[in-house]
Every structure is written in C-alpha cells, then in structure tokens.
N, C-alpha and C positions, 0 to 999 in steps of 0.2 A: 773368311778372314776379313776383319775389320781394317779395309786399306786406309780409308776415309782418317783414321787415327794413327794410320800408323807413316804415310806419308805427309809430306806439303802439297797436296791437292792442287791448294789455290782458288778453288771455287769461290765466288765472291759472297752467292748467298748460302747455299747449303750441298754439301756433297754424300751421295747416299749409293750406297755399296749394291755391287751387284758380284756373283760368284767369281771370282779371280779379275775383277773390274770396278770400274765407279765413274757414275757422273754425275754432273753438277746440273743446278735447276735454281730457279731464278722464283721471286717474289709473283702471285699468280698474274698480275697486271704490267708483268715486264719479258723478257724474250731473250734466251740463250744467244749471243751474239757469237761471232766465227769463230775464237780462242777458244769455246768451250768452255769458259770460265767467267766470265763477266756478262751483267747483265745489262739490258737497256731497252728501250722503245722500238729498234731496231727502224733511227732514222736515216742510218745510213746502208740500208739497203737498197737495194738495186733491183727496180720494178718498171714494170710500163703499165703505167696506170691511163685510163678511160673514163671519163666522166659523162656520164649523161643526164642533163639539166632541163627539165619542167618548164619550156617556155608557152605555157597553155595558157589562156586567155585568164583561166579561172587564180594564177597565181598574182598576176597584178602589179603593173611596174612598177612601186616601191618595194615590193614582195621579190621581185626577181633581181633588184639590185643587194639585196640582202642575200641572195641563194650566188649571187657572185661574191660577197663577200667571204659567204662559206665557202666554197671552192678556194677564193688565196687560201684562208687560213691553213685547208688541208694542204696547199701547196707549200705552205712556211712549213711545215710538219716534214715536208721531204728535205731529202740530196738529189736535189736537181742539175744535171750533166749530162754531156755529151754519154760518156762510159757508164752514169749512175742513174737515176731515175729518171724516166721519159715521162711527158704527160701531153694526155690527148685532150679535147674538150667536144662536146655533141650537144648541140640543143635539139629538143623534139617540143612539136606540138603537133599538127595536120600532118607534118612532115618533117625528114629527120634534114639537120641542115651541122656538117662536122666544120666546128668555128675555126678550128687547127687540130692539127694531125701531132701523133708521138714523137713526129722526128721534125717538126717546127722550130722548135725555140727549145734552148737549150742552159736555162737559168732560169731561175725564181722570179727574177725582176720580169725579165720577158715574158714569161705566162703570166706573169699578177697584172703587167700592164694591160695584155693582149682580152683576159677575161672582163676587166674593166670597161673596155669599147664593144663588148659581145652588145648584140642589138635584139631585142626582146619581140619574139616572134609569134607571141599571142597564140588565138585560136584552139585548138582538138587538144588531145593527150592521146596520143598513141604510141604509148610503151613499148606494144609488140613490136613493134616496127623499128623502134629506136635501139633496140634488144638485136632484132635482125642484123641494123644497118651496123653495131659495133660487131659484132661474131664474125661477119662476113665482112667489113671494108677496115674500121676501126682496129685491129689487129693483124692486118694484113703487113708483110714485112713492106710493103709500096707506101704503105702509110707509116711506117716505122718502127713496126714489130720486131723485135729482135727475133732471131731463131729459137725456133722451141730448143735445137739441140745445147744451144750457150743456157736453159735452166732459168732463164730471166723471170721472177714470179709475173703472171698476168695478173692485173685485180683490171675489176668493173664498179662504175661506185652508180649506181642509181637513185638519182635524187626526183620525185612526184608530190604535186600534191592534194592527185583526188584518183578517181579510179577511171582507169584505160577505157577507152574506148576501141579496142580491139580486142583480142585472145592473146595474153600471154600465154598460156599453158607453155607450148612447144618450143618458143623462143627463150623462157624463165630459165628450162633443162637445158638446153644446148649446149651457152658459154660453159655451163658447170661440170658437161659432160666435155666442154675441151680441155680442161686445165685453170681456167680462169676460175681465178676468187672472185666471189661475188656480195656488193654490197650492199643495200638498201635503205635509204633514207627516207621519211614520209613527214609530211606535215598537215597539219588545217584536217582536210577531208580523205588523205591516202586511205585506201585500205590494208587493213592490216595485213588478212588472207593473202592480196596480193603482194606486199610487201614479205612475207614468209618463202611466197613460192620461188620470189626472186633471187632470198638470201643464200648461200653457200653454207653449210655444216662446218660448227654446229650454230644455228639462229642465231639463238641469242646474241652471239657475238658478230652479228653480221648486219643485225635488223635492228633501226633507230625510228624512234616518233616522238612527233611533239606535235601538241595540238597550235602552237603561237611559234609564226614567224619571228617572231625575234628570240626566238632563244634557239636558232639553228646554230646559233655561233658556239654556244654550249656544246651540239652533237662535236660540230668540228674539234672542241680541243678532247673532247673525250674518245675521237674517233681511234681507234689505233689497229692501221695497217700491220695485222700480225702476218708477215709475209719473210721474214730471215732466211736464207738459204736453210732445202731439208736439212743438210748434215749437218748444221748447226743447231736445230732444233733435239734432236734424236741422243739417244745412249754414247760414251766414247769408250768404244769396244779398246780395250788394251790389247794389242795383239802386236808390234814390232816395238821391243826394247828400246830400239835408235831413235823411234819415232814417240818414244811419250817419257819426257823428264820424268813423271813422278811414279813411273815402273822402274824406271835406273833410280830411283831414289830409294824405291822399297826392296830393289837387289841386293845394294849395298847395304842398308842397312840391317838386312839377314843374313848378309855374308857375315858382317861383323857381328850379330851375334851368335852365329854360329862358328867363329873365330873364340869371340870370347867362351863358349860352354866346351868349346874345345880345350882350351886350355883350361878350366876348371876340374876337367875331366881326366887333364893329364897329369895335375897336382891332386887327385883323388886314386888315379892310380899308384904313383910314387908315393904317396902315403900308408897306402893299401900293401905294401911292398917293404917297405918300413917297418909295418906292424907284425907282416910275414916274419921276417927275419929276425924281430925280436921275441916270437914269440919261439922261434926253432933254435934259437940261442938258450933259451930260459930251461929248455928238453934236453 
C-alpha cells in the first residue's frame, strides 16, 4: 500500500514506503534529524567530541596555528553546552599533553579562546600513543565523558602530518572497537595507509587529506560530524496508532472511504430491489 500517497507524511525531502510503513530520508549530504522528518547537518547533536592535534616538530609554528584555526572552525560547526556537545583538545608529539578535558568549558567562545593560547610542543609524532592516551584518559567520565548508558555519540577526530613514529596498529582498533567514531585528518607528508587504518567505516567518509596547509580550513567546513542519535537515523516502524499522526491520518481516511462504498453499496442494493420488484410486477 502506497502510504507515502496516501497520507501527509511530512517528510521534508522524500518519503519511501515500506510494507504497512514509511520513512523519510534526507538529501545524501544531510542527516535525518529527531522528528523523523526534517533534514539537516545534525548541528545540534549531542556529542563528546576529542581532538587530537599534531604538535610534531615537522608541522611548524605558522603550520600549527593554522591546525588551531581548524579546530575553532569545527568547533563553530557544534552546539556547545553544558547538556549538548562536550569538547576535549590533546596535542601529541614525543608525548601526549590533554590541553583541556570534555568537561572544561562549556561554550564555543571558551574552547575557541582556550585553543588559541594552546602552546606548540614540537618534536616526535607519536600517534600510537596519543590513540592510547584518548581511549584510556580522554573519555574517561573523570575527564568528562558522559555515560555510555545516556547514548552520547563519542567521535575522535585525528589531525597528523607525516607518519608515526610508533605502532598504531593496536591503538587505531580499540577506540572503534569501543563505540567511538573515528576521524582522520592528514596533511603535507600524512600517510595515507595510516590515515585509513585510523578512519571508522565507512572511510571514505571519515578520511581527509590535503597536501597544503592552508587549505585545512576547506576539510573543516566540508567536515561533517554524521553522528544524530541511532533512532533518528533508522526506518519509522508504524506500530501504536497514538504514537504516529500519519497512521491516524490514513485510518480515517479508510474509514471514510469505506463509509463512502458503503453507502454506494446500499444505493446499489435499493436499486437492485427496485428493479426486483418491477420486473415481478410486469409477470
């Protein structure tokens, strides 16, 4: 039954029928937002985001003031709040050093200023390690992780840009084996390889490069945290009348037209009845 036609949906881009159901879906570059019906960027979700930032000798302090600029941008891109997105900040080089934790500051202004005074700590690239210190401290509720049970998306956003000087292998799997979405950013000299094994499923959508610092501010406005709560992403199962307008919408309007073929039905019979009787008149 083609519900999709026969109710007000409401779907804002397109609504496509599933057997005694329907749900909406959105333009490929935008995200089912909570109503089920309306599409968007899904800025105003509710994430604890972790950042960890390339302070390796090889990115170069005009280089590294640019990789903070990228960080605001993505930070303008949130709903930054106490109840709504958290965000963490991590430099690595030799060693991992977290510039502020998720439960620090709690507005846009205060992390954009906070990222601005980060102090560029040269030296190593050691991924692994920066991979470790966010799984194990960086998402710790001590640091401001909300509980896995409250469903709060975790993302990891990893920004490099040349290749590790340790073993990611084991630490790349972990985050992604806890729940954490994983992102990857690479510039100048990243490797790619390594940059893939970091990303979260599916790649493509998780793994950014560019060979020129200054076009990171590009990845930033293209970057987009597809993270919405699951059951806003997913199918809307029709299952309690009370609970979905546009099932009481396509109730009634089967009642009524089975209201109306009823009475068609009973001026077919009184006719039918009519024509009985005129014809055992005529005998």
């Amino acid at each position: 039954m083609d519900l999709c036609s026969s109710v007000q949906h409401g779907c804002e881009h397109q609504c496509v029928n599933t057997p005694g159901s329907f749900y909406c879906v959105c333009p490929e570059e935008q995200l089912l937002q909570e109503d089920g019906k309306s599409c968007g960027t899904c800025k105003s979700a509710n994430i604890d985001l972790v950042l960890l930032i390339d302070g390796s000798k090889s990115v170069r302090p005009q280089n590294f003031e640019l990789v903070k600029k990228f960080v605001n941008q993505v930070v303008d891109s949130l709903d930054v709040s106490t109840h709504g997105t958290r965000v963490g900040l991590v430099q690595y080089s030799s060693r991992v050093r977290t510039e502020f934790p998720l439960n620090m500051y709690h507005s846009a202004e205060e992390i954009k200023a906070a990222v601005m005074k980060v102090e560029y700590m040269e030296k190593g690239t050691m991924t692994g390690l920066a991979l470790k210190h966010m799984l194990e401290n960086s998402f710790s509720e001590a640091e401001g992780a909300r509980p896995a049970s409250r469903n709060i998306p975790r993302i990891g956003l990893v920004f490099t840009d040349g290749r590790s000087q340790d073993d990611i292998t084991e630490f790349a799997k972990m985050p992604k084996e806890a729940g954490i979405t994983m992102y990857a950013v690479g510039v100048g000299k990243a490797v790619e390889e390594e940059l893939r094994e970091i990303a979260s499923e599916p790649v493509e959508k998780h793994f950014y490069y560019t060979s020129d610092f200054t076009a990171i501010s590009t990845i930033a406005e293209n970057l987009k945290l597809n993270v919405c709560p699951e059951e806003s992403q997913g199918e809307i199962e029709v299952k309690d009348p009370c609970a979905c307008e546009s099932l009481v919408e396509f109730q009634q309007a089967t009642m009524s037209s089975l209201e109306q073929l009823t009475q068609k039905l009973a001026g077919m019979t009184a006719r039918l009845e009519q024509l009985e009787n005129q014809l055992l008149t005529r005998k």
